[in-house]
N, C-alpha and C positions, 0 to 999 in steps of 0.2 A: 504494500500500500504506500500512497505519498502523503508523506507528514505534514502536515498545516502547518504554516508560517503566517508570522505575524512582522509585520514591516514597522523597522523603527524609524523617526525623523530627529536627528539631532540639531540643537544651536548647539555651538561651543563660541567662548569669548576665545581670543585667538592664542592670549598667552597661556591660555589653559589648553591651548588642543592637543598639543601633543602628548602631556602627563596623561590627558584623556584617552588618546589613542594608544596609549604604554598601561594603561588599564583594562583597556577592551580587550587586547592583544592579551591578555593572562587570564582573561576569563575565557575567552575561544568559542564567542559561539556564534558570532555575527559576522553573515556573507554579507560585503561592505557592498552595494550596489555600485557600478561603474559611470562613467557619465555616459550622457546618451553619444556625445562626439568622441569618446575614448579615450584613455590614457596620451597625453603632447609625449613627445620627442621629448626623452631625458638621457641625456648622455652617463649621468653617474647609475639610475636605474639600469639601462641598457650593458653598463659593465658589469655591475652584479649580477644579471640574471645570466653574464654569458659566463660571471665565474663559480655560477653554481652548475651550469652544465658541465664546466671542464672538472670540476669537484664529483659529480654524479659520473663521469666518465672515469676518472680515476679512482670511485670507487669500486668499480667495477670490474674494472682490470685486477684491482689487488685483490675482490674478491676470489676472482678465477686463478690467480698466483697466488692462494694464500695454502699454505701447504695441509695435510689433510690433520685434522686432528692438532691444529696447532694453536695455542693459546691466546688468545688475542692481551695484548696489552690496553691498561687502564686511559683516557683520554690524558694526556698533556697538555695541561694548563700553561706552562712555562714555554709553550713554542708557540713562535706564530703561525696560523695554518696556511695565511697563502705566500709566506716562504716555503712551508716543507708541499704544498703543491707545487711549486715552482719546482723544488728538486723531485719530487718523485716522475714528474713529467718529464723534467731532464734524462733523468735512466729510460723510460719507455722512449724516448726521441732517440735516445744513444743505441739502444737495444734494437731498433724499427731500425739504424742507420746500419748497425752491423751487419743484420739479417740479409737485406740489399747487397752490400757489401759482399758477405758472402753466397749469395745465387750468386752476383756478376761472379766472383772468384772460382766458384764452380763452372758455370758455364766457360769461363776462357780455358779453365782448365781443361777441360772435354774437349776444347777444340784444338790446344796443342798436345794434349797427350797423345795425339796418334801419329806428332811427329817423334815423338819419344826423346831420348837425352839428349842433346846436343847444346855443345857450346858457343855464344854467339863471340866468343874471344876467337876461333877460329875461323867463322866464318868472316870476319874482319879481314885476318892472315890471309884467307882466299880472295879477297877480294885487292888486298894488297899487292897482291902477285898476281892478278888480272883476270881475277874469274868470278864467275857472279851467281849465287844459288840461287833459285825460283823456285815459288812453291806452286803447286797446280791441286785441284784434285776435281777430276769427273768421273762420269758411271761408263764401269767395266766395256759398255759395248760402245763407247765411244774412244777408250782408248787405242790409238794407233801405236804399233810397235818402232813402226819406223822412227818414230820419236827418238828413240833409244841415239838411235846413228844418228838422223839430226842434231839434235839437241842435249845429247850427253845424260837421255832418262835415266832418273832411278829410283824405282819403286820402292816408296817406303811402309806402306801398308796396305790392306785389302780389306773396307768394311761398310756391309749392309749395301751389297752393288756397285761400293764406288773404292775409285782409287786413287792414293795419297802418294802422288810422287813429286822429285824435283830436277830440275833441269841444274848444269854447270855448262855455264856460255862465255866469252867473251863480253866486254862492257858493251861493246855497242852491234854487237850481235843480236838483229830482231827477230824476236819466238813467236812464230805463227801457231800455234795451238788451239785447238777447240776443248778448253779448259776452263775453271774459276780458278784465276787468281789469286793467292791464299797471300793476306797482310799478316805477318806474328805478331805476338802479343811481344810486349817489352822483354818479358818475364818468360820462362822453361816450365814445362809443365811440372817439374820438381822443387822449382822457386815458390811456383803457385800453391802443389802440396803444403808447404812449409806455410804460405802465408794461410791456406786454410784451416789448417791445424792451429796459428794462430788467432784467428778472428773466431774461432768455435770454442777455445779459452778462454776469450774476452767476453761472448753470449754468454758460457755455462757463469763467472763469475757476476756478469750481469742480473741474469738471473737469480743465483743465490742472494744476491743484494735486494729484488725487488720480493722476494718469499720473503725474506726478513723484514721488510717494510709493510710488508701485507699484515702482517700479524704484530707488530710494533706500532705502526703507525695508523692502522685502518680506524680507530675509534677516533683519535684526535682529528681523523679525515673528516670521519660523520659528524664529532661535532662544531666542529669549520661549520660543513655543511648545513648544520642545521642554526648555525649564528648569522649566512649569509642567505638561507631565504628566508627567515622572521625580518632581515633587514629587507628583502626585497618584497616581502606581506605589507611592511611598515611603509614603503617608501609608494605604492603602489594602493595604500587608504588614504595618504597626505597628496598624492596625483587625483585620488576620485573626490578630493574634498572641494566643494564651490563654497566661493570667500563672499559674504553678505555686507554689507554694510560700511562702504570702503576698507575692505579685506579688514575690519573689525572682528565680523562675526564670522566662524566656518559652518557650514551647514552638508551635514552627511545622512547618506541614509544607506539602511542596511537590514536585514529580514534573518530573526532568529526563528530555529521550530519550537512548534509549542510543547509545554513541557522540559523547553531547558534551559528557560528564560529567567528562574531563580536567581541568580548569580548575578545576572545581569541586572536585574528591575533591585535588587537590595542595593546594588554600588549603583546607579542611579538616583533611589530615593533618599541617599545618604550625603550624595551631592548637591549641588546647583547646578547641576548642567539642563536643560532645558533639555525635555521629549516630548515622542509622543509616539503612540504605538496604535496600527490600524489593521485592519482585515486588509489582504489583499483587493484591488481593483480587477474588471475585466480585463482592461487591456495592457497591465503589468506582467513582466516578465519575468514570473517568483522563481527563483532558486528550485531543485527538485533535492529530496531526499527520499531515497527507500527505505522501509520499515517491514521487511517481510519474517516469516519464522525460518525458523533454519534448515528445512528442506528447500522453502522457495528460495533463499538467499545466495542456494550454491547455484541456479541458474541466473541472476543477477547479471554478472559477466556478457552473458548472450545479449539482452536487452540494451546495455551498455554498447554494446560492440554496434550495433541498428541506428538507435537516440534513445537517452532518456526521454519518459511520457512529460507532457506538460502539466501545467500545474490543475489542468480543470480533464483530463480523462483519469482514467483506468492505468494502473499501474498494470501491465500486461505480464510481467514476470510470475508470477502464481498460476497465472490462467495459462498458460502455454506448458508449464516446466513438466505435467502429467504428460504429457504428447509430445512433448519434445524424448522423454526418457525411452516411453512407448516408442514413439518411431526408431530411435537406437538401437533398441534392442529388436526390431524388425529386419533393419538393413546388417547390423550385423551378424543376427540370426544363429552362431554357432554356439551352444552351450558351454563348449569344451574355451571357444575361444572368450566368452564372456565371463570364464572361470580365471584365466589369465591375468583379463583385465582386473580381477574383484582381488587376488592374491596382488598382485602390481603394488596396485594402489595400498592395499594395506601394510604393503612392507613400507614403501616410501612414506606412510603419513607420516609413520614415526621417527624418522632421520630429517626430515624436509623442516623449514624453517616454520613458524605458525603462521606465517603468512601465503605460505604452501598449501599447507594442509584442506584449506578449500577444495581444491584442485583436486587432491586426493581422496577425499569423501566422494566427491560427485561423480569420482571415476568410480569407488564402488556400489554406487546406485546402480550406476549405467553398467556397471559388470553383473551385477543381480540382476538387472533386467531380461540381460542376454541371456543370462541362464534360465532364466524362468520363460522367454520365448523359445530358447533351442530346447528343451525337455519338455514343455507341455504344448508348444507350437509348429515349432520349424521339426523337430525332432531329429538333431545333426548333433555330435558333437567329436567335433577335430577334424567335420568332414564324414566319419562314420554317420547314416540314416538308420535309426535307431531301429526305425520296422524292418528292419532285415535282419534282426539278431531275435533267434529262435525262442532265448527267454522273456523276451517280449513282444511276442505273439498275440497275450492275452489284451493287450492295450493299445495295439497298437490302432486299433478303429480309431482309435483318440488323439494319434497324430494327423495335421491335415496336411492335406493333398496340397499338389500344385496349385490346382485349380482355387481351392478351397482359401490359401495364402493369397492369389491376388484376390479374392471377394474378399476378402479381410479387410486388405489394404483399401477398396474402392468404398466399403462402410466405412472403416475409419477418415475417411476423407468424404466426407457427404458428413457427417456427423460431427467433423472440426469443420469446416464451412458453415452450415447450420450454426454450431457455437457459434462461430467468428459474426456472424449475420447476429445470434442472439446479445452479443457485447457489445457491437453497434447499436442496436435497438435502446438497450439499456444506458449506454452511454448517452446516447441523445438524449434519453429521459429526462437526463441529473442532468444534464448541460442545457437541455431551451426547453424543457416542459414536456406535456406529453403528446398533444397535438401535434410539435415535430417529427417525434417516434412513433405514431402510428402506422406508416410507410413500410418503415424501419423493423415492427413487426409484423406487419403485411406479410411484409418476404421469408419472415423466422417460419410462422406459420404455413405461409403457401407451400414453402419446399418441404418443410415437415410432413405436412401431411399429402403431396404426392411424392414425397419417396415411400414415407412408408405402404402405399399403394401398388408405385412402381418397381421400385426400386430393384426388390424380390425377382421381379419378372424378368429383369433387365440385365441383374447380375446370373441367376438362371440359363441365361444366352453365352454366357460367358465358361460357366462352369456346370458343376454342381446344380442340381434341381434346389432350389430353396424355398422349403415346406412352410411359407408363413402364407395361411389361412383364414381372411375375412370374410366375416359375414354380411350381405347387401348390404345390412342397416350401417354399419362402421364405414363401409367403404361410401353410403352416403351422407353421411357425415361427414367424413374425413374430406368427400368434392366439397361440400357443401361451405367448413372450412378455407379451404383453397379460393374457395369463390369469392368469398365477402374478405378475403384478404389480400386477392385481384382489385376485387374496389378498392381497397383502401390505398393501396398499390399506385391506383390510377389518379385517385382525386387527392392524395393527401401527400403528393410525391414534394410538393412547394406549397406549405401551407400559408394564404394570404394571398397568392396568385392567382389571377383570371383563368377561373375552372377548367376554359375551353383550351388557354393556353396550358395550362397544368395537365389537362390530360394528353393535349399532343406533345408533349415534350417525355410524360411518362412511354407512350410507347415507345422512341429512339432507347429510355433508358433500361427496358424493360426487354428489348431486344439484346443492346449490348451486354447488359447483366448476365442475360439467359445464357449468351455464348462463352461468356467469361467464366459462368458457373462448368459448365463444359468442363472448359480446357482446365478450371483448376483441379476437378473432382480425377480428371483421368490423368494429372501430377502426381497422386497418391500412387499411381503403380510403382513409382519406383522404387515402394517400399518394398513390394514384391521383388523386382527386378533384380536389386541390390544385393537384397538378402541370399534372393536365389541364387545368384553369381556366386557371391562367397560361398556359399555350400556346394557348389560346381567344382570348383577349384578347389577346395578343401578336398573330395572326393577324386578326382583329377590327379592329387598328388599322392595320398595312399595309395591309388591303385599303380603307378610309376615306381612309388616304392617298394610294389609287392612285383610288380611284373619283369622290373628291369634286374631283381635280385635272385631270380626264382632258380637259376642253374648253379648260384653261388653256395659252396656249403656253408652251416650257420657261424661259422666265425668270422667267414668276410661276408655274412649277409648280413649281420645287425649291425655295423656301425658302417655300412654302406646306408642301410634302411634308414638307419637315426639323422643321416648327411641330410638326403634326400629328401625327410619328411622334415628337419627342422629346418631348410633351406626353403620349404616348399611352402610351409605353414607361416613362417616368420614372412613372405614376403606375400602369402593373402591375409595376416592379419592386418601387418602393413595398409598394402590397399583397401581394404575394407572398413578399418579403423578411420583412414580418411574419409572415405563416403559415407559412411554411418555420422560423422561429423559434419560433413557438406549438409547433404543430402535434407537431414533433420530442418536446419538451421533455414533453409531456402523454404523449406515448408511453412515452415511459421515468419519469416519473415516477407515472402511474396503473398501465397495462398491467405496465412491467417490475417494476418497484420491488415494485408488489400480489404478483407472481406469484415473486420470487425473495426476498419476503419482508424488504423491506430494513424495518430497523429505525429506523435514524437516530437523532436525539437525542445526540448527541455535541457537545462543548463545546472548542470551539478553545482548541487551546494558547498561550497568550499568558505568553511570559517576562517576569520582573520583570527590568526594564534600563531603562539612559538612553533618550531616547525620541530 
């Protein structure tokens, strides 16, 4: 759900504003509202916010260098932090420059080691006494022998089709050759060794210096970090502040949730600072915050990733997160594989930071889920179809068919459509009254009840005969329904509009609806398709591993088998973990979101506080 805010209005007298704002700032609970023209061009702003990205960058790096199990040191009050950023960014610049350093050092070395040792003190000597070495090298079938007697050839290597040789000529002797000219490096490919062996010295020491900085230094990083963006919170409410009264008076406003406004409303009523605290208006742009329980909470994330809701619909994160798990557990279908995911997750919550741990809980929903579709749905696990295993003969009536998983899927999608159409309705409700939603429930209803009509009949076509049995009187009802929600449909499409307009404008809309309902309802196969896949492939690679092993006796058949099926099964988890992830996500954000009418465009609540 989204939590109610209340919008505060401050005067402050000027010499009092910023004790003010060093107050507000340690209670933390007020999103400072921004002017409507935006934060001006600040040059000292503008360098803080780029010194807490290189701070947030550097602490990242040291996290990833910080060695495994190694102690972090207490923050250092006694050091200034954006000296010891300066130097710790000097090591990763010096480290970055070695690296470089050593590819080119490799790479030159590759290209003269295949002239091998030689001395450029002698070829000097040669040259002194009037003869000149060239280097050539082309491929094998261009080489001409005759070269030899020409040009005094001499092969000096043979590799990957081509050939490394060099001529000895006279100075002003011209070599026709159909050759690439080879320029040496300063340096012997022996000189090079040596300097490689040195610069991979200087990395490994490098290195050891920034693991020790990772773990020494990292907390005094973060709390840098977190001194330089409360300055840049601070400097960034004194930006959104408009000055009253010839710059006299400052005048701010800002929106706390309700419920945590204690803190706040006691150091105001203790003061003289002038308020005033209001219900939001229609056409303000309030702050969003989510308030869900902690099932809905771990799908949060998803909704985030779309837009936050605005401040007048439907927090959509609870109402999606049952179907979003559902579809999951459809596409990726294997029990065996959705046991993976559920052990996964449970190992990592417990090592992962607690800011992790989210991440880890929701993986084992969504690995429960799997299981609970591959065993009582899909009936796959690793790929094995469980109804072909003799000791589950007696149940297997109970696993469904091909057929039986896409009508699955095409219910479940006529049935989140529906929803999506009934949180529309409802949304309207609460937002213009109920006259506007009439429409709105028109359609919950219409489709409600002829699918429940059709639907049976239609899916039937598809697969499976499906035995749902009305009696006239229901099924005239059920039209009868449908009908007066056609009217409502037509006349209450633009309530307040010229009826005759309102109704030609319903049919255009009423048309496009119809076909858009279509194509979203037959979206839902790909819960089918998905899932099917991966149990294809899962099934696909056991029998590879049974067929391709079958002449082998059993010592080189099972860790051939085990090659083959963790090779086989790691890389349809793989893809199928992606599409069960796509796949879901596209659902609820084209299909539902279209059809319940989400709005989005809401702007996270971010309190001004110590960071």
């Amino acid at each position: 759900m989204i939590v109610k805010m209340t919008k505060y209005t401050f005067l402050v007298y000027h010499k009092q504003y910023l004790d003010f704002l060093e107050k507000i700032k340690n209670i933390g609970v007020l999103h400072i509202v921004e002017k409507p023209e935006g934060i001006s061009e600040n040059d000292d702003l503008r360098h803080k916010m780029q010194t807490a990205s290189r701070i947030k960058t550097i602490l990242g790096k040291l996290k990833y260098h910080r060695p495994k199990g190694a102690e972090l040191a207490p923050a250092d009050t006694n050091r200034t932090g954006l000296e010891l950023l300066a130097d710790i960014e000097s090591l990763f610049i010096e480290k970055e420059r070695l690296h470089q350093k050593l590819v080119q050092t490799e790479k030159e070395y590759d290209r003269m080691e295949v002239w091998g040792n030689f001395n450029y003190e002698e070829i000097k000597k040669l040259r002194e006494a009037g003869y000149i070495l060239t280097f050539f090298t082309t491929s094998l079938r261009k080489y001409e022998k005759e070269w030899e007697e020409l040009y005094n050839a001499f092969e000096i290597d043979i590799r990957d089709g081509n050939i490394y040789f060099v001529t000895v000529t006279r100075p002003k002797e011209k070599i026709d050759i159909d050759a690439e000219r080879i320029t040496l490096s300063k340096k012997t490919a022996s000189e090079l060794d040596i300097d490689i062996v040195h610069i991979v010295k200087q990395i490994d020491m490098l290195t050891d210096e920034i693991e020790h900085r990772a773990a020494a230094d990292y907390n005094t990083m973060q709390e840098t970090e977190s001194q330089v963006l409360t300055a840049v919170a601070f400097d960034k409410a004194v930006l959104n502040t408009h000055s009253e009264a010839d710059d006299k008076v400052k005048l701010l406003e800002g929106w706390c949730p309700k419920g945590s406004e204690e803190a706040l409303n006691n150091y105001l009523q203790s003061s003289d600072i002038y308020f005033d605290a209001n219900e939001p208006q229609e056409s303000e742009n309030v702050p969003i915050k989510l308030k869900n329980n902690s099932f809905s909470r771990l799908f949060e994330p998803i909704t985030r990733m779309y837009s936050l809701p605005n401040y007048r619909e439907l927090d959509p994160t609870p109402l999606f997160a049952p179907f979003f798990m559902l579809f999951f557990g459809l596409c990726f279908g294997d029990a065996g594989y959705g046991l993976l995911v559920l052990i996964a997750a449970t190992i990592l919550k417990g090592r992962l930071a607690p800011d992790m741990r989210p991440i880890c809980t929701l993986g084992q929903w969504l690995g429960g889920t799997t299981i609970f579709v591959g065993l009582l749905l899909t009936g796959t696990f690793f790929g094995i179809e469980l109804v072909k295993i003799p000791a589950l003969a007696p149940v297997k009536e109970y696993f469904l068919s091909q057929d039986a998983l896409m009508q699955l899927a095409l219910i479940l999608g006529m049935f989140h459509i529906v929803f999506g159409k009934a949180v529309a309705a409802y949304k309207t409700y609460k937002q213009k009254g109920f006259k506007y939603s009439i429409s709105h429930w028109g359609w919950v209803f219409a489709l409600a009840s002829l699918l429940i009509i059709y639907a049976p009949v239609a899916l039937s076509m598809l697969g499976e005969p499906l035995d749902v049995s009305l009696s006239q009187t229901v099924k005239h009802i059920l039209h009868g329904i449908a009908a007066v929600s056609g009217v409502a449909i037509l006349f209450y499409n633009s309530p307040g509009k010229n009826i005759f307009l309102n109704v030609g404008s319903s049919f255009g809309s009423i048309y496009n609806s119809a076909m858009g309902l279509l194509g979203d309802t037959l979206s839902y196969v790909r819960l089918f398709a998905i899932g099917l896949a991966g149990g294809i492939l899962g099934g696909v690679f056991n029998m590879l591993a049974i067929d391709m092993t079958a002449s082998l006796n059993i010592v080189a058949r099972i860790p051939l088998m085990l090659i083959i099926l963790l090779f086989g099964h790691g890389i349809n988890i793989g893809l199928s973990l992606i599409a069960s992830l796509v796949h879901p996500i596209r659902l609820v954000f084209v299909e539902y979101f279209k059809n319940s009418e989400y709005g989005g465009g809401g702007v996270a609540y971010t309190p001004f506080k110590k960071a």
